[in-house]
DOKESE-964105 format. One record per residue: residue in three letters; x, y, z of N, C-alpha, C in turn. Coordinates in pm, whole numbers, padded with zeros to 5 digits, always signed. Layout:
BEGIN
AlaXYZXYZXYZ...
% end
This chain:
BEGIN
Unk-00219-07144-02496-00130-07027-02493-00052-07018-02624Unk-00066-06891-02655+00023-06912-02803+00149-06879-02804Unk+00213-06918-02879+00358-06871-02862+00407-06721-02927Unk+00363-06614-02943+00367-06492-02953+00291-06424-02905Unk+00297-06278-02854+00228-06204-02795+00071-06151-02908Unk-00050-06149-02846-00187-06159-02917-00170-06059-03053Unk-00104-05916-03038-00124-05784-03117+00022-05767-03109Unk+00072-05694-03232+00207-05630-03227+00197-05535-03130Unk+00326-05508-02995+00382-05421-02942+00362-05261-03030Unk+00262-05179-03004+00251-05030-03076+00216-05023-03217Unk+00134-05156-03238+00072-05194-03380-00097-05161-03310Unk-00150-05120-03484-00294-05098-03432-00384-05178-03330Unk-00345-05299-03362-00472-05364-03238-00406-05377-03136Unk-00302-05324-03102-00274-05301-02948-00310-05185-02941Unk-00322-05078-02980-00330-04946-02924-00534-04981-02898Unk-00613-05040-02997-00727-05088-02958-00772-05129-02762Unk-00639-05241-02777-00703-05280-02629-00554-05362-02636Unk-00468-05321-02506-00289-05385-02479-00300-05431-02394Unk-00426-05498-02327-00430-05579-02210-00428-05712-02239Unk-00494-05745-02361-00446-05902-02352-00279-05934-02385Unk-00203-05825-02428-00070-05845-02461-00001-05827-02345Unk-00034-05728-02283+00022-05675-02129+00025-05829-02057Unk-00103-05880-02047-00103-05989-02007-00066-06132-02019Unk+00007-06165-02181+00075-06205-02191+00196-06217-02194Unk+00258-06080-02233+00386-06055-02140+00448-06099-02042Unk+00348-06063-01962+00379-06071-01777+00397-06238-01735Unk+00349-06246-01845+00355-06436-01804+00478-06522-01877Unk+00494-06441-01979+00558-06521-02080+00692-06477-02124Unk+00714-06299-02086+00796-06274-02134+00815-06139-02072Unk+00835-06134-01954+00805-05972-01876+00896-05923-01895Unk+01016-05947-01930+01156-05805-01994+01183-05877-02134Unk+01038-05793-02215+01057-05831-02383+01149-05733-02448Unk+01230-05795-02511+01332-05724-02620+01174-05719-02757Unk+01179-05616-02821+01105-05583-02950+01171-05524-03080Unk+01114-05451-03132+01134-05338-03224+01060-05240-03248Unk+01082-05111-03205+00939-05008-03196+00937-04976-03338Unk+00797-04918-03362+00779-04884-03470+00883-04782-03548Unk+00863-04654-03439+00934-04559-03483+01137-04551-03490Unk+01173-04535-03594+01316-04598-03583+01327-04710-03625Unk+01262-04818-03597+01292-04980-03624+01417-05055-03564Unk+01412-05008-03406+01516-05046-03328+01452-05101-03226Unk+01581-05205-03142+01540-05291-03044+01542-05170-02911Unk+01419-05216-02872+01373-05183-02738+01373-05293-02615Unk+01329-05280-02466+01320-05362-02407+01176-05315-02344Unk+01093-05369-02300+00987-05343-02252+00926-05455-02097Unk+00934-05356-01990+00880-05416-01844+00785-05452-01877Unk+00716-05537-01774+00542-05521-01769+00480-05591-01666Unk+00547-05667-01535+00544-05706-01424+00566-05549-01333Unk+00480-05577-01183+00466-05445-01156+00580-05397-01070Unk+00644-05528-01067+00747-05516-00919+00884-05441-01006Unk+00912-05558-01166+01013-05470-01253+00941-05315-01286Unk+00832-05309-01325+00830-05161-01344+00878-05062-01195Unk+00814-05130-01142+00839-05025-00966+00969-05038-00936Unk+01058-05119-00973+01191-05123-00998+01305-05007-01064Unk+01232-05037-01210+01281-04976-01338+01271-04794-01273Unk+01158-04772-01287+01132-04656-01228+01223-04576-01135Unk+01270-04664-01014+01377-04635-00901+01515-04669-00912Unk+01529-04725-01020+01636-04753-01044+01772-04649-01122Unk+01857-04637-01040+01957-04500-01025+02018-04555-01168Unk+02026-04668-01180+02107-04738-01274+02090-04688-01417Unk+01947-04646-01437+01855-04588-01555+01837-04424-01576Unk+01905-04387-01683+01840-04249-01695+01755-04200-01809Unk+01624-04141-01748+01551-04055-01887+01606-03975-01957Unk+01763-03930-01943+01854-03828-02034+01884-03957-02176Unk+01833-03848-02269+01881-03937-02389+02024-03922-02420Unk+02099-03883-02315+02280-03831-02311+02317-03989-02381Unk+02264-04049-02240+02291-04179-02200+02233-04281-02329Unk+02191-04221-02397+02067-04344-02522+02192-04373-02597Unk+02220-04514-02660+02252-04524-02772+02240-04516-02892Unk+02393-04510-02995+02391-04443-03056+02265-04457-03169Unk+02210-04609-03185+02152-04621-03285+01994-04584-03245Unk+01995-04544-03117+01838-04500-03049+01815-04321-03134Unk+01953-04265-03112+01946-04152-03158+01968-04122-03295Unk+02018-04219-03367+02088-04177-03512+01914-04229-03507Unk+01836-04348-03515+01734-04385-03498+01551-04268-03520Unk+01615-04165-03473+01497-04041-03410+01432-04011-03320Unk+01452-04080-03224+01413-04184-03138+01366-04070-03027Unk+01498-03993-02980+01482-03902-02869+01372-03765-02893Unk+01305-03796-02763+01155-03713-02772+01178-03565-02740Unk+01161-03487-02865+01189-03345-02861+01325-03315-02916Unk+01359-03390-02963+01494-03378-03019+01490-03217-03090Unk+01642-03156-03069+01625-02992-03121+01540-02906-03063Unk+01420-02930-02984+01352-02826-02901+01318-02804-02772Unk+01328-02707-02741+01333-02729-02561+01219-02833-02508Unk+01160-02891-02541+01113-03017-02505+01217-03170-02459Unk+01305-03126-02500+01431-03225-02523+01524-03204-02362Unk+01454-03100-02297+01520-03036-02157+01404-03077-02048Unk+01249-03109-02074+01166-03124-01962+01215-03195-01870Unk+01116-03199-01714+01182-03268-01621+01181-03422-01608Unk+01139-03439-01707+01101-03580-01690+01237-03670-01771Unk+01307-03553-01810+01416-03581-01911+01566-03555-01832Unk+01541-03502-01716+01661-03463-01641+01714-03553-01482Unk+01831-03521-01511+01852-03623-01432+01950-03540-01239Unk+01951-03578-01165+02001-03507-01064+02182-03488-01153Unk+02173-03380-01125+02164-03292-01012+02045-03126-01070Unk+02027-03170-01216+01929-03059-01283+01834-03091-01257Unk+01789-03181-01205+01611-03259-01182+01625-03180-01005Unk+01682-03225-00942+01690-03217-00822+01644-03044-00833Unk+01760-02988-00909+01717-02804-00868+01587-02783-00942Unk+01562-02807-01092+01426-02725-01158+01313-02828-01067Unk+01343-02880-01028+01207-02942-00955+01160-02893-00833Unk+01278-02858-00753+01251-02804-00615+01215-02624-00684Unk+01246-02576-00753+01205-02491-00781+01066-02457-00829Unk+01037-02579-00955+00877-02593-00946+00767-02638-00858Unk+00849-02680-00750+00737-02723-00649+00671-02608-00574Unk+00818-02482-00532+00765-02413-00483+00676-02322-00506Unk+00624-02361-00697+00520-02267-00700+00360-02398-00682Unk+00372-02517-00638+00277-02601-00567+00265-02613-00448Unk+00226-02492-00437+00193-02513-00302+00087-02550-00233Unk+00030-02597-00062-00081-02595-00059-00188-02488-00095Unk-00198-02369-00070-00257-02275-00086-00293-02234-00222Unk-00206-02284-00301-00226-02269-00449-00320-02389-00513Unk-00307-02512-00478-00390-02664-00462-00524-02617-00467Unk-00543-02537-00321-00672-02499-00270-00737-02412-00335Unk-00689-02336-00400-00746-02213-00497-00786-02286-00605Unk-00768-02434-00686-00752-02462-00763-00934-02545-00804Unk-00978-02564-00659-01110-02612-00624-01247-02567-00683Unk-01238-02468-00634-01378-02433-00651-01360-02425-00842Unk-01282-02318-00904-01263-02339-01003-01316-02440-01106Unk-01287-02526-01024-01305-02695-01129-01427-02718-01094Unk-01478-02686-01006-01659-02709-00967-01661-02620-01088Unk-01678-02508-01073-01722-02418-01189-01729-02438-01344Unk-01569-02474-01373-01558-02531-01521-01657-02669-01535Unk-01644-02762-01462-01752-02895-01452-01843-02830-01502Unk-01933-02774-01404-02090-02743-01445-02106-02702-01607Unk-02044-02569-01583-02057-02521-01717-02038-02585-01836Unk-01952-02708-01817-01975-02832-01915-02052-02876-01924Unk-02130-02922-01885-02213-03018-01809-02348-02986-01841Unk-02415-02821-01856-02457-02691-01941-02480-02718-02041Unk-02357-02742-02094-02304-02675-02255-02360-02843-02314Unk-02310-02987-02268-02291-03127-02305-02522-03122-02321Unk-02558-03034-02196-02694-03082-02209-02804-03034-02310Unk-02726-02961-02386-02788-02861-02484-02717-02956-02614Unk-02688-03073-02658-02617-03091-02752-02686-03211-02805Unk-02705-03259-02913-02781-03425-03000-02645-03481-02946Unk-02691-03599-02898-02546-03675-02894-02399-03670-02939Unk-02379-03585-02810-02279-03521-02700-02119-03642-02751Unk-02013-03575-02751-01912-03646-02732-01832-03652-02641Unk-01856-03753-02550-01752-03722-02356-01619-03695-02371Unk-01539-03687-02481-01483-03656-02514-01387-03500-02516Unk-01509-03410-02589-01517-03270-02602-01514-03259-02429Unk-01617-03307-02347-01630-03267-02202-01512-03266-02145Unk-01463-03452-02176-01301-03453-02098-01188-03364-02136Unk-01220-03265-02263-01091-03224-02313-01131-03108-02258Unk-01241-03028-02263-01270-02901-02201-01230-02855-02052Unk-01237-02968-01981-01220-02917-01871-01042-02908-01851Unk-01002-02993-01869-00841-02953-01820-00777-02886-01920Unk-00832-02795-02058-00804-02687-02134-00842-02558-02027Unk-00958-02530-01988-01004-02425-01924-00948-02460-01798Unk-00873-02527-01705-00824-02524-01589-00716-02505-01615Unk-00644-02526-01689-00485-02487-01702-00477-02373-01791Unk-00574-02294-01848-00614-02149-01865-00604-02063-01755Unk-00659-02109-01666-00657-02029-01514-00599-02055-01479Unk-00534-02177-01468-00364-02207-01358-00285-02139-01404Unk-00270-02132-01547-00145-02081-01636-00128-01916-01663Unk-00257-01880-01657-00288-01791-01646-00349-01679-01786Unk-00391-01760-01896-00449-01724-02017-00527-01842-02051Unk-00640-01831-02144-00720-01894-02197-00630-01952-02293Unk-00672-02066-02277-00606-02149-02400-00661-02192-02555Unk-00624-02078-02599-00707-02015-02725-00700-02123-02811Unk-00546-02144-02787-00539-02235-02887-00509-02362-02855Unk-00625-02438-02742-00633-02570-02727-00624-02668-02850Unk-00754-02671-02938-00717-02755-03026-00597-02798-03083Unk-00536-02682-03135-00385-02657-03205-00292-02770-03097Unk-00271-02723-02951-00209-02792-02876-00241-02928-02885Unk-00389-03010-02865-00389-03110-02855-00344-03190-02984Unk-00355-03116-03060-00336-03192-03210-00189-03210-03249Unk-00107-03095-03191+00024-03147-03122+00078-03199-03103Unk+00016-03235-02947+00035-03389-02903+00048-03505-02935Unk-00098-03495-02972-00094-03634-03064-00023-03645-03204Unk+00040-03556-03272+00131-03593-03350+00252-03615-03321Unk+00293-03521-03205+00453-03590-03133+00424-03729-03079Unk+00342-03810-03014+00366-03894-03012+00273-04002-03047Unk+00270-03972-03218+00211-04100-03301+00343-04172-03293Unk+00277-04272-03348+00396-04376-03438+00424-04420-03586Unk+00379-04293-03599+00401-04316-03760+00554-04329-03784Unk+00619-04395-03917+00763-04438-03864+00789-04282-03950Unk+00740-04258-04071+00782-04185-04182+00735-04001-04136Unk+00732-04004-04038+00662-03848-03947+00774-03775-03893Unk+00892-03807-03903+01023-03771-03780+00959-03598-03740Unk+01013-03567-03916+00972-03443-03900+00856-03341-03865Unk+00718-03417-03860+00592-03365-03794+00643-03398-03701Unk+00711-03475-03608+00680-03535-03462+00747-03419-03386Unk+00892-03330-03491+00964-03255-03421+00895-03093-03454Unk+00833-03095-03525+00743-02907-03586+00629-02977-03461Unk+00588-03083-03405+00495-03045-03308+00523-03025-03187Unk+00616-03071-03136+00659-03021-03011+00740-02907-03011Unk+00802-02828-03152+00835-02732-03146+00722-02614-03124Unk+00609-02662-03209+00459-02583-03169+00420-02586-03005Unk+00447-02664-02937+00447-02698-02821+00515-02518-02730Unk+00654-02576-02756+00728-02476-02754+00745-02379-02735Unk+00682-02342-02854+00638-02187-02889+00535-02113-02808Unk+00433-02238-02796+00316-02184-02712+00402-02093-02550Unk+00474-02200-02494+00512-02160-02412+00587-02048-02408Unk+00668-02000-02498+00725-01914-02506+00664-01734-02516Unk+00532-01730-02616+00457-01688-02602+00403-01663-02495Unk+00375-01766-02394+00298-01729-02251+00351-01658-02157Unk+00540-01700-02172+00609-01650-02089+00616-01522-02113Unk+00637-01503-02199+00617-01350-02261+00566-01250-02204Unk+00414-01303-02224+00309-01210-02160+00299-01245-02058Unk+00358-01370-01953+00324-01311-01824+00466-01231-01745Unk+00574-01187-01841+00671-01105-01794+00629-01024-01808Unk+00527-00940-01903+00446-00798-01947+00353-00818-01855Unk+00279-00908-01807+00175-00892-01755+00152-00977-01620Unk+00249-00950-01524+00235-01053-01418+00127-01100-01368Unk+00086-01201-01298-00074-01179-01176-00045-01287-01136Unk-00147-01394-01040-00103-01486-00952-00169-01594-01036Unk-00073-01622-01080-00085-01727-01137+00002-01868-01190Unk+00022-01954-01206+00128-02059-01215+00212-02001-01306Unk+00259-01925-01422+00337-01931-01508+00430-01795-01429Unk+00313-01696-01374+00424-01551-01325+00502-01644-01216Unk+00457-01702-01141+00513-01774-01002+00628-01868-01050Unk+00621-01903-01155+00740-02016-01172+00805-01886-01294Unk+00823-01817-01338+00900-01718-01391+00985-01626-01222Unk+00876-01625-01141+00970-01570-00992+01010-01632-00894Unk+00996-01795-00960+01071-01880-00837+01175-01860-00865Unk+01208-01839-00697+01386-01887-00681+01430-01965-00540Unk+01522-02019-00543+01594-02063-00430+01717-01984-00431Unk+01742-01877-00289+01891-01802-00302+01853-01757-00413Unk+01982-01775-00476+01974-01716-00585+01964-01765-00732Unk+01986-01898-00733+01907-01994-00808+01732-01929-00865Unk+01746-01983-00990+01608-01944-01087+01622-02016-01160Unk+01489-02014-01225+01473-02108-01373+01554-02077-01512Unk+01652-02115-01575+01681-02033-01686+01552-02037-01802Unk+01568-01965-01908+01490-01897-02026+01442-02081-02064Unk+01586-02138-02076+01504-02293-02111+01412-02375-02084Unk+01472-02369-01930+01433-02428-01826+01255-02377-01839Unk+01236-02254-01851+01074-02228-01794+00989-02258-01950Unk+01073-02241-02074+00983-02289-02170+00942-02443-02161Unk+01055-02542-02070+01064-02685-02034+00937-02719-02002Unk+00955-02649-01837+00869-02636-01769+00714-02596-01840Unk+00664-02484-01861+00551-02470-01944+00464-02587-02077Unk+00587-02607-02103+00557-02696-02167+00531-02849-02118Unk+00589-02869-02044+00563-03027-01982+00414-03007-01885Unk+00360-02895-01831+00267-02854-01740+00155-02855-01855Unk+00155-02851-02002+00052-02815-02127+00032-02963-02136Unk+00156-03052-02161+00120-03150-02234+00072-03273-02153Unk+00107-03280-02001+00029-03315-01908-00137-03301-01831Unk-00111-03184-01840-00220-03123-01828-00347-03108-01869Unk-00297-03140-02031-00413-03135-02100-00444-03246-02145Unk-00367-03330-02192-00374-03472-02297-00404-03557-02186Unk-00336-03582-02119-00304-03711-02014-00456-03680-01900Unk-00502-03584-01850-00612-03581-01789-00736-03607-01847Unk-00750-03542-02000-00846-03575-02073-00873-03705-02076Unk-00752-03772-02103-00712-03972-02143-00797-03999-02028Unk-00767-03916-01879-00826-04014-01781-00966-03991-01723Unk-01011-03872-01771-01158-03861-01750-01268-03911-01856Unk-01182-03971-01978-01263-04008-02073-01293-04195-02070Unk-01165-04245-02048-01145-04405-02050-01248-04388-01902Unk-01249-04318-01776-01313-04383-01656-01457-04345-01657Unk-01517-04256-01713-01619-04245-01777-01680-04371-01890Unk-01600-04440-01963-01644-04556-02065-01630-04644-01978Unk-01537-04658-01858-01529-04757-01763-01659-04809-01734Unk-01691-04653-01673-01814-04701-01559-01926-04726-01669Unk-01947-04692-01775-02095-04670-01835-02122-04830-01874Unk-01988-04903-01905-01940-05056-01901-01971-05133-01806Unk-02018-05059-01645-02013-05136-01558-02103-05071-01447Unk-02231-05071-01517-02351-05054-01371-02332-05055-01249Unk-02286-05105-01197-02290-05160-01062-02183-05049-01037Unk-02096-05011-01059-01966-04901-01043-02047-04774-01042Unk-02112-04774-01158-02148-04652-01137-02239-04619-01051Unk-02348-04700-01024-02478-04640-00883-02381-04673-00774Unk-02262-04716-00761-02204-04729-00651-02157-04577-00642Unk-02084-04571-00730-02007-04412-00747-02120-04324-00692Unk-02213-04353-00737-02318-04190-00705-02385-04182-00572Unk-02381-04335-00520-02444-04323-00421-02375-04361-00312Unk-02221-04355-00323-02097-04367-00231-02057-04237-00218Unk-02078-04095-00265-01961-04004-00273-01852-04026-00152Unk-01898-04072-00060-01723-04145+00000-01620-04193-00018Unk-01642-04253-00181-01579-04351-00204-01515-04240-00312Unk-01494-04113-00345-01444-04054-00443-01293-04058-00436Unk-01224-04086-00323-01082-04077-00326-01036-04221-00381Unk-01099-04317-00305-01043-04423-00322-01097-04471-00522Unk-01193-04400-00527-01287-04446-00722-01201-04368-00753Unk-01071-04242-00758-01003-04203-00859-00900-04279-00846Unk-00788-04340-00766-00690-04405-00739-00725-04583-00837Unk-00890-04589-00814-00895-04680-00899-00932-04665-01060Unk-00930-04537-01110-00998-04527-01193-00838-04525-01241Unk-00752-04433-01174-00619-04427-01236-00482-04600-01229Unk-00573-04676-01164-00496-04807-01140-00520-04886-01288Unk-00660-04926-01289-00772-04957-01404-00736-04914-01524Unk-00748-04840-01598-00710-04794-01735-00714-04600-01759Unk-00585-04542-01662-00576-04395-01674-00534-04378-01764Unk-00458-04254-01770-00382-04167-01887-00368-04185-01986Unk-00222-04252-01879-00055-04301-01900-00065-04447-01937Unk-00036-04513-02068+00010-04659-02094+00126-04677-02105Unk+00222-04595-02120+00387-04666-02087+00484-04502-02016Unk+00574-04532-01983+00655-04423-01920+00724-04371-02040Unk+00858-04266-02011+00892-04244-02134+01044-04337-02102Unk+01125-04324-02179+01229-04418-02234+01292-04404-02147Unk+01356-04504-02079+01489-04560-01998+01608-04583-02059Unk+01703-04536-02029+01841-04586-02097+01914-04654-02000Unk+01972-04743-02014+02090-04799-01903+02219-04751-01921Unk+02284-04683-01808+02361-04581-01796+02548-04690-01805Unk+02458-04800-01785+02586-04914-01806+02547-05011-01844Unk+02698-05093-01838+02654-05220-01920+02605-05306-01773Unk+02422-05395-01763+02386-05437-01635+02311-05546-01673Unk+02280-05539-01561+02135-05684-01534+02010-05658-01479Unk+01912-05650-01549+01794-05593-01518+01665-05668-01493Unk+01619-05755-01420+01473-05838-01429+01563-06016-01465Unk+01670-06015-01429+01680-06170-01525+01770-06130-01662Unk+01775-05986-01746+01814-05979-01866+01962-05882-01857Unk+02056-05925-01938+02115-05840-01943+02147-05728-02089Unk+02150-05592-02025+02169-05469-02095+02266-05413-02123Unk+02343-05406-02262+02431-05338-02272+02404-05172-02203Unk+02524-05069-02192+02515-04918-02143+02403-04877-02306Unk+02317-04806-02265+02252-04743-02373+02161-04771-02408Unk+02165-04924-02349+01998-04982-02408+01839-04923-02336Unk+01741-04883-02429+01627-04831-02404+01503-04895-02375Unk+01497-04872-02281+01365-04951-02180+01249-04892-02143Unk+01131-04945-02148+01007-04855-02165+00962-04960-02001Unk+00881-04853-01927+00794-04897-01792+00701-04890-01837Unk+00586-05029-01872+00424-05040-01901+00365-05019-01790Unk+00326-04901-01738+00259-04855-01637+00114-04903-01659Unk+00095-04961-01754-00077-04956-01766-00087-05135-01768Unk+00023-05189-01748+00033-05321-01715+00076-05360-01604Unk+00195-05304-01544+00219-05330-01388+00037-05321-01336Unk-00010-05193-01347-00150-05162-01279-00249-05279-01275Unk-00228-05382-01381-00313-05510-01357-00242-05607-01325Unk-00131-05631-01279-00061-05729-01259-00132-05807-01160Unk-00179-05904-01122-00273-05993-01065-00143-06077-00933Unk-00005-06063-00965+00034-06046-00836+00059-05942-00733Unk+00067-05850-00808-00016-05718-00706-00164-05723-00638Unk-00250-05697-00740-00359-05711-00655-00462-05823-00695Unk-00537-05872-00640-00652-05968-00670-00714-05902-00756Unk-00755-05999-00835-00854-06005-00969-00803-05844-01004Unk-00716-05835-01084-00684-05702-01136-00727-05674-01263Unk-00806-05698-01326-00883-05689-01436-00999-05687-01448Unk-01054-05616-01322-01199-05592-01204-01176-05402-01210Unk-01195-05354-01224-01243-05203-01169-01369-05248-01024Unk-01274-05216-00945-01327-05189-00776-01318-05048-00728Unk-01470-04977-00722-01415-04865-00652-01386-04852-00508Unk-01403-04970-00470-01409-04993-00303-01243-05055-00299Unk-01149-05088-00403-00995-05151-00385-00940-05035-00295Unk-00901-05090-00184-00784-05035-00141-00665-05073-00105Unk-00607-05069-00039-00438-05137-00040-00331-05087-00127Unk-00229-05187-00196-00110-05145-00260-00163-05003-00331Unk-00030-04936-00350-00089-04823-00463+00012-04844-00582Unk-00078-04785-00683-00043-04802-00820+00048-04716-00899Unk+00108-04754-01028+00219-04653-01081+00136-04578-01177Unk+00047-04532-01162-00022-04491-01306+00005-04320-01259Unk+00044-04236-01172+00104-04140-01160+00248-04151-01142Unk+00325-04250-01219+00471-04267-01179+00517-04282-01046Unk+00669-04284-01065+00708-04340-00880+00894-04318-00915Unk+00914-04235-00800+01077-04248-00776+01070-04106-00785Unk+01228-04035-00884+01244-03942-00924+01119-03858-00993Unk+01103-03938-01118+01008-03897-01168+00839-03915-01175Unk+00795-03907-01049+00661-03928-00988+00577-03757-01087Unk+00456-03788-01105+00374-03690-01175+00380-03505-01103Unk+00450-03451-01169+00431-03309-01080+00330-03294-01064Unk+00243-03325-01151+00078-03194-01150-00028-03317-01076Unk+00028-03428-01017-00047-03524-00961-00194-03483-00902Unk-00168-03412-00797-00260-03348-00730-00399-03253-00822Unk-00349-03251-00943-00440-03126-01016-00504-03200-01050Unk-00462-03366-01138-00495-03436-01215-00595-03566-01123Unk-00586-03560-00987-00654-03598-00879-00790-03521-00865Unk-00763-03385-00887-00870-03331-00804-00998-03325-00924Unk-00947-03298-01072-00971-03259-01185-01081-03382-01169Unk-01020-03523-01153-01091-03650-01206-01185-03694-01088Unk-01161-03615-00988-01221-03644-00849-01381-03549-00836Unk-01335-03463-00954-01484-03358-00964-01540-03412-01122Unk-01502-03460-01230-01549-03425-01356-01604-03561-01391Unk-01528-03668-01288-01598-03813-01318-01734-03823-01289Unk-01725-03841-01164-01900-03837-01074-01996-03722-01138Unk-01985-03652-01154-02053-03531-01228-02105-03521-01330Unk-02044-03612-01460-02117-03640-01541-02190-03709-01511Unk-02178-03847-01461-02261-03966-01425-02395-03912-01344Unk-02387-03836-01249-02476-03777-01136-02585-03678-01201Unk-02511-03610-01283-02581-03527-01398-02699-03606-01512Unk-02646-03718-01573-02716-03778-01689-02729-03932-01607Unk-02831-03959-01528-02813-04067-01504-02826-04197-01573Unk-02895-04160-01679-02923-04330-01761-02857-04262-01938Unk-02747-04172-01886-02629-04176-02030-02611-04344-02049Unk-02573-04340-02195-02493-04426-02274-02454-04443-02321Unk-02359-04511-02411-02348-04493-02544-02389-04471-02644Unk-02358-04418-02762-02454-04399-02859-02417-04494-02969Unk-02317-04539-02941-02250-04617-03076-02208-04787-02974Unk-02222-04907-03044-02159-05031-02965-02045-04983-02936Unk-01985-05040-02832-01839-04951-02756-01751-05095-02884Unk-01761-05149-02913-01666-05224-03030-01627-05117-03116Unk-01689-05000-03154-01702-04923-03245-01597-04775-03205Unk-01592-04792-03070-01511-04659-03028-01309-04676-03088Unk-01264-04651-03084-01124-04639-03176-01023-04575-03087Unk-00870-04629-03036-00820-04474-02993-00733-04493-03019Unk-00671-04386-03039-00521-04295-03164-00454-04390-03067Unk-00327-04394-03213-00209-04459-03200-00096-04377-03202Unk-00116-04306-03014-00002-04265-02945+00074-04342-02830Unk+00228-04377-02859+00257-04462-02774+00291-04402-02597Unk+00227-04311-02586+00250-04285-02448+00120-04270-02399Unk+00031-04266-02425-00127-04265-02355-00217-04319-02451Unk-00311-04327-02338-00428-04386-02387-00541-04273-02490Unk-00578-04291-02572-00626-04161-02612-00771-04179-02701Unk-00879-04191-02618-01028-04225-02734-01064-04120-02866Unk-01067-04157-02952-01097-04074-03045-01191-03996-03040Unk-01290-04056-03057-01464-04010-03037-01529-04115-02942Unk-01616-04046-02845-01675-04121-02777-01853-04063-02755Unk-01944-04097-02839-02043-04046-02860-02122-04127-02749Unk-02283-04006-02706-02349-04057-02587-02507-04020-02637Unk-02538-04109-02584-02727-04039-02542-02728-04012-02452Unk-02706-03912-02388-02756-03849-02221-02866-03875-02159Unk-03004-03966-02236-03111-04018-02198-03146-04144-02241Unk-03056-04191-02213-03079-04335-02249-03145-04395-02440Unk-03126-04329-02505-03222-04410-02602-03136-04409-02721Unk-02984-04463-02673-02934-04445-02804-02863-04643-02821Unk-02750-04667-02829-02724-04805-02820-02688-04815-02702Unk-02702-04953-02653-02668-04998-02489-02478-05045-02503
% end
């Protein structure tokens, strides 16, 4: 055992593969004090699943960067800083979480869930089409297509400008230290998008997620002008980035692991319980967003001054091996405990259900479609961006008929 963790904390060869660090953590040092890249300030970082499932529920902690200290913020630290990104719900705390949330739920409804179905059969195929007409295909393009064109129709416009958005993303949350200012023109691009949408669906109502959450109300309660660019925007950057992350890693999963996959195809029973594991295993989401301690406390064994910033390794609780047996196994047959890789507490995943159904149709489908796909390149060779909130493959090239590398 060595006496430091294998890869720097949000250094390149962790963003490679953070499981052997995750895993030394958990053993050696499960409430690590660090220094994140960005800023060059001390952080604290969970990675046991019971402190994350803790951290998470814990009233003691807020995602308002009100609460961050001072040197987190003089730092750059706070995500969206200056743009209504800096208001999402994942950033609010009751008694504003409590109202814009019950307000966005009511445009999730069941009936709206259900409309959301066939749809995603539809977008699938037509991928699926498009991937079989191509020289070695990138699963990639597939995973990003589909939850671009589904949140086109949820949202209620084509998302013209997917690329633009995803590229976005991934610049708000690189880690480059010397980026402050790209990190904040991209989520202001973010922003904008939304603002734009709202726009036209005040000119142009129809049934769709963005008119419906522009006419939710409770009484007389509504979303303010902020509030729905918040909203729009946290529904884009979920939606699109974080589903892609998880139809692309469980796709390299299985192609990694034979036996998963003729299980997958020839279980379709097993599709509820193979996404819960696909999202336990290696989804999205690799860390939550920032915790502040709202006082001065005691957290896991450690104590926190008021202000100090704490990250939940959701993608390490998920293997914690005192949770579940052999957790560094992809089982599509695991059932039992459930996992944080859609969050837990206050801030549990709004669009959970979309991002369920999305991975519950687009996984099996490729596989069922190309049965002896593979890689096209040694998977040593695949790379993924260094964003500290998800998992994110760069390129992931295939032979759809077997004859490219194993």
């Amino acid at each position: 055992m060595t006496a430091a963790p294998p890869t720097e904390l949000f250094g390149y060869d962790y963003y490679q593969n953070p499981y052997p660090t995750f895993e030394w953590l958990r053993e050696n040092s499960p409430m690590h004090e660090f220094r994140f890249p960005l800023g060059d300030i001390p952080l604290w970082i969970a990675t046991r699943f019971d402190d994350v499932h803790a951290l998470l529920g814990d009233l003691r902690f807020s995602t308002d960067p009100v609460w961050a200290s001072k040197e987190f913020v003089d730092g750059g630290m706070v995500v969206g800083r200056g743009t209504a990104i800096e208001r999402i719900i994942t950033m609010l705390d009751p008694p504003d979480h409590t109202r814009v949330r019950r307000l966005a739920m009511s445009t999730f409804t069941p009936r709206r869930i259900a409309q959301w179905e066939e749809p995603t059969h539809a977008v699938v195929e037509a991928e699926l089409d498009r991937l079989a007409g191509q020289d070695r295909p990138d699963v990639m393009d597939y995973a990003s297509a589909i939850p671009a064109a589904l949140m086109g129709k949820i949202l209620g416009v084509p998302l013209d400008r997917f690329t633009e958005m995803i590229h976005a993303i991934e610049r708000a949350f690189h880690t480059d230290p010397d980026d402050e200012d790209a990190h904040r023109q991209a989520f202001e691009e973010i922003a904008d998008y939304g603002r734009a949408l709202i726009a036209l669906k005040r000119r142009e109502p129809a049934d769709d997620l963005t008119s419906a959450l522009i006419a939710a109300r409770d009484g007389d309660d509504r979303l303010g002008e902020d509030e729905l660019v918040a909203m729009v925007a946290v529904l884009i950057m979920g939606g699109l980035d974080t589903t892609r992350n998880l139809i692309g890693t469980s796709v390299l999963s299985l192609l990694e692991r034979p036996d998963q996959r003729r299980l997958l195809v020839e279980r379709p029973d097993l599709l509820d319980t193979a996404v819960e594991e696909f999202i336990r295993f290696n989804g999205g989401v690799a860390v939550g967003f920032f915790r502040f301690a709202t006082e001065d406390l005691e957290f896991a064994g450690t104590k926190l001054p008021a202000g100090a910033p704490v990250i939940a390794a959701v993608a390490s609780a998920n293997r914690d091996p005192r949770r579940w047996a052999d957790a560094g196994r992809l089982d599509i047959t695991r059932t039992g405990p459930r996992h944080v890789g859609l969050g837990h507490g206050l801030h549990n995943c709004l669009g959970g259900a979309l991002a369920r159904l999305e991975a519950r149709v687009a996984i099996p489908a490729i596989v069922r479609r190309f049965p002896h796909m593979r890689l096209a390149v040694p998977a040593e060779e695949l790379r993924y961006d260094e964003m500290w909130l998800v998992r994110s493959i760069k390129k992931f090239p295939v032979d759809l008929h077997g004859e490219g590398q194993r």
